[in-house]
N, C-alpha and C positions, 0 to 999 in steps of 0.2 A: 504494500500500500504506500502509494506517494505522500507522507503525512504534512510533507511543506511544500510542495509546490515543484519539486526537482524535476520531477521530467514532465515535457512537453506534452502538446498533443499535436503528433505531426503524421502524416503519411494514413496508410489503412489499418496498422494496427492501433489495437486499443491502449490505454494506458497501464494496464496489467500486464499485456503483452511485452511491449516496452520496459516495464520494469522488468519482468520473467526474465529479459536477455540480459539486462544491465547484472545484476544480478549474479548469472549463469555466467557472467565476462569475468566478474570477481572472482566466482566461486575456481576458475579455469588457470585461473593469474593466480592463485594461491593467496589471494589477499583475505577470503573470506571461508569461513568450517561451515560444510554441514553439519546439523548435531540432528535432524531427525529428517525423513522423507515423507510424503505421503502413499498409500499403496500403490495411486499410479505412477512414481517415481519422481513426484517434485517437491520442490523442496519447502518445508515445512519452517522448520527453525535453523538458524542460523547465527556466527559469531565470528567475532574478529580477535584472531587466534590469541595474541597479546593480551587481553584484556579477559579470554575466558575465564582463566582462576580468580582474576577481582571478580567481576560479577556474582561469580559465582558464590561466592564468599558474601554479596550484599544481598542473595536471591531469599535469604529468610527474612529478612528487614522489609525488602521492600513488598513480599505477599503476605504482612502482616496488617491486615483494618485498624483503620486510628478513628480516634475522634476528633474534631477541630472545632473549635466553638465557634457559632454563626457570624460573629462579626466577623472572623477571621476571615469564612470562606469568602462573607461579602465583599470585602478587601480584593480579594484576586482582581475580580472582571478592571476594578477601578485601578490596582497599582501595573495591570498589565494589558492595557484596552489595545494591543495590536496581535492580542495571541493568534498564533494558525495551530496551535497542537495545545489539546487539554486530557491527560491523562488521569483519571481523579478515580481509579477500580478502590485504591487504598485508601479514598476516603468516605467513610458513611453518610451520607445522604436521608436528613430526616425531612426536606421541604427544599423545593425549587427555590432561589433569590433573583429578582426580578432582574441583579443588576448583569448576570449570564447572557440574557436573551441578548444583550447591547454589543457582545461580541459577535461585530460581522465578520471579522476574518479567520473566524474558527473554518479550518477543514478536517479537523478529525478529533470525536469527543469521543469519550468513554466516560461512564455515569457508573456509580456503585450504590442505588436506591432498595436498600433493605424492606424499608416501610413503605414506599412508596407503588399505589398499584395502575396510575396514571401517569404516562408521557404528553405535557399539557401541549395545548394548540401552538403556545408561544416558541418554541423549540422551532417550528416550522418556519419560524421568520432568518434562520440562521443561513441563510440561502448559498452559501458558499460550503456547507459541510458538504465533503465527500462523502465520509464514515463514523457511521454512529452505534456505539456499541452500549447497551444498556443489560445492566447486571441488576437480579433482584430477587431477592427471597421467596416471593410473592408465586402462587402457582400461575397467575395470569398479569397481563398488563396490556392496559385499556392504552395502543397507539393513538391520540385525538389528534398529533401533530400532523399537520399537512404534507406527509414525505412526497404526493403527486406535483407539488408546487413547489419542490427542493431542485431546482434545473440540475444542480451537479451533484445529488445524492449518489453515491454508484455503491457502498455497501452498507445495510442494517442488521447488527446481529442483535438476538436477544437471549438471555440461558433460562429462557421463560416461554409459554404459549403466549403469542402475542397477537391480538386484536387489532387490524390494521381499519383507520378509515375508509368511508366509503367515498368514493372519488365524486367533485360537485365540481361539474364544469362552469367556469366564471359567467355568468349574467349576460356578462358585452362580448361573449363569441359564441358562436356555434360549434366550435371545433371541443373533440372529447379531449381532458388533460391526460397526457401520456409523456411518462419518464424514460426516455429513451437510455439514461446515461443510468439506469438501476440494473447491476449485476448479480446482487447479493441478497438475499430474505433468509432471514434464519433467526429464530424458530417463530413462520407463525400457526395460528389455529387452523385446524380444517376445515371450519366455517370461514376464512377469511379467503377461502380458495373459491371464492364467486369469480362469473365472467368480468363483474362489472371492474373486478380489484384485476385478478390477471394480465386481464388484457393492455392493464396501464404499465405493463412492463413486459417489453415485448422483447427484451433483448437482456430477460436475467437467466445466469451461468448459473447461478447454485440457488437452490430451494433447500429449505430446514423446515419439515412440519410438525409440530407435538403438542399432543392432544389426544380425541379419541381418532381413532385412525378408522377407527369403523366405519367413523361417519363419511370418509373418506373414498371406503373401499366397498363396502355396501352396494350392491346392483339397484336399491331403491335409491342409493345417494348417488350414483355415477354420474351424475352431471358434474359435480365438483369433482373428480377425478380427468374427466373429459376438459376440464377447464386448463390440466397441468398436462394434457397430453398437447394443446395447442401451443405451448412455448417451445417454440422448434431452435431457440441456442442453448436451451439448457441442457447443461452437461453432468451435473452433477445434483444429486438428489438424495436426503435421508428423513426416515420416516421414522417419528418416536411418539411410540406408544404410553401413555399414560394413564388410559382409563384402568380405574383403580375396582371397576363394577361387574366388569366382565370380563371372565376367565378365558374367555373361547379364544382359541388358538384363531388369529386370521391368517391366512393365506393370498397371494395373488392369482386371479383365477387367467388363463390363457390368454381371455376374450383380449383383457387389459393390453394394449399398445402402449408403448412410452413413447418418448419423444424421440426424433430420428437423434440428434447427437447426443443424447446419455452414454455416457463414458461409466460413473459410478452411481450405484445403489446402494444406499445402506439402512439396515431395517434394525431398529432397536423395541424389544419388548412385545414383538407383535406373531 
């Protein structure tokens, strides 16, 4: 992920792409370690060989959650209004502070919201975030933020079943709102896999859904399965089961087509 701005957007590959090579130049030049892969052989995490045993050595510090008292966090937006990268997993989040939203040149947040089961409207004003990754205790969270009117959103993760708005195309156009620059969904609910929400993302690589998958996979619910069979660049897809009510083993039955470029499948608890 480009989290400041380094590489361009130039020629037909995408910015992912781009970075994958920049990357894979390093990794070739011996400037950069792999330290894990993914199954289909790219690379996961990574480090700069020098620096591995510090890090290492700070990796308990820095995955431990603090508390920071509200004035404090209020302070950030104000002592540093030109941030582009806000990394905040380590710190607990009991209430949004208004003075966050004011940062327009955030392009990549990370939230650590224990208590909180709402991502408000106002988030959606940050219109320069690429990447938004939101952490929370919570089995569910209510997205209200407007990610269809994020021009340059390209990844959302959540480690939650996530409730995506339903897309209201503006007053003074006719035209439907669609996120061309959105790669990444992960994790949302099965009910959020309507035509109306999919189709506003016609060009996303990876799907995360967790939830009940039933509702998903079901022959009476198949339209919401048929809604993830029209995303023809998705490449990657994993489906996590959660229903805590039913025991029943699910299966995928033949009938089901995927998408022509799914590369990975991966099924948890189903």
């Amino acid at each position: 992920m480009d989290r400041r701005g380094f590489i361009q957007y130039k020629g037909n590959l995408s910015l992912e792409c781009k970075a994958e090579n920049y990357l894979n130049d390093l990794v070739n030049r011996n400037l950069v370690m792999v330290m894990r892969r993914t199954s289909d052989g790219q690379i996961k995490t990574c480090c700069v060989h020098d620096m591995y045993e510090f890090c290492w050595s700070f990796l308990r510090v820095s995955s431990e959650k603090i508390d920071i008292p509200p004035a404090v966090i209020t302070n950030i937006p104000r002592a540093f209004p030109l941030l582009r990268v806000l990394d905040t997993e380590s710190i607990k989040f009991s209430r949004f502070c208004k003075e966050f939203f004011q940062l327009y040149h955030l392009r990549y947040i990370t939230f650590s919201l224990d208590l909180i089961k709402v991502l408000p409207k106002n988030v959606g004003g940050l219109w320069n975030v690429q990447t938004l990754i939101v952490n929370t205790q919570q089995i569910n969270l209510d997205i209200q933020a407007d990610i269809w009117n994020m021009p340059r959103l390209r990844h959302l993760h959540t480690n939650t079943s996530a409730k995506l708005p339903t897309p209201v195309a503006p007053k003074t156009s006719k035209f439907t709102l669609v996120n061309q620059s959105l790669q990444t969904l992960s994790a949302i609910a099965p009910e959020s896999c309507t035509e109306d929400v999919l189709s506003r993302a016609p060009n996303l690589k990876k799907l995360g859904i967790r939830g009940e998958i039933a509702k998903l996979l079901e022959p009476k619910k198949f339209e919401l399965f048929n809604n993830v069979k029209k995303l023809q660049c998705l490449e990657n897809m994993k489906l996590i089961n959660v229903d805590q009510t039913d025991q029943k083993q699910l299966r995928l039955s033949p009938a089901y087509i995927f998408p022509t470029k799914l590369r990975k499948l991966t099924l948890s608890d189903t």
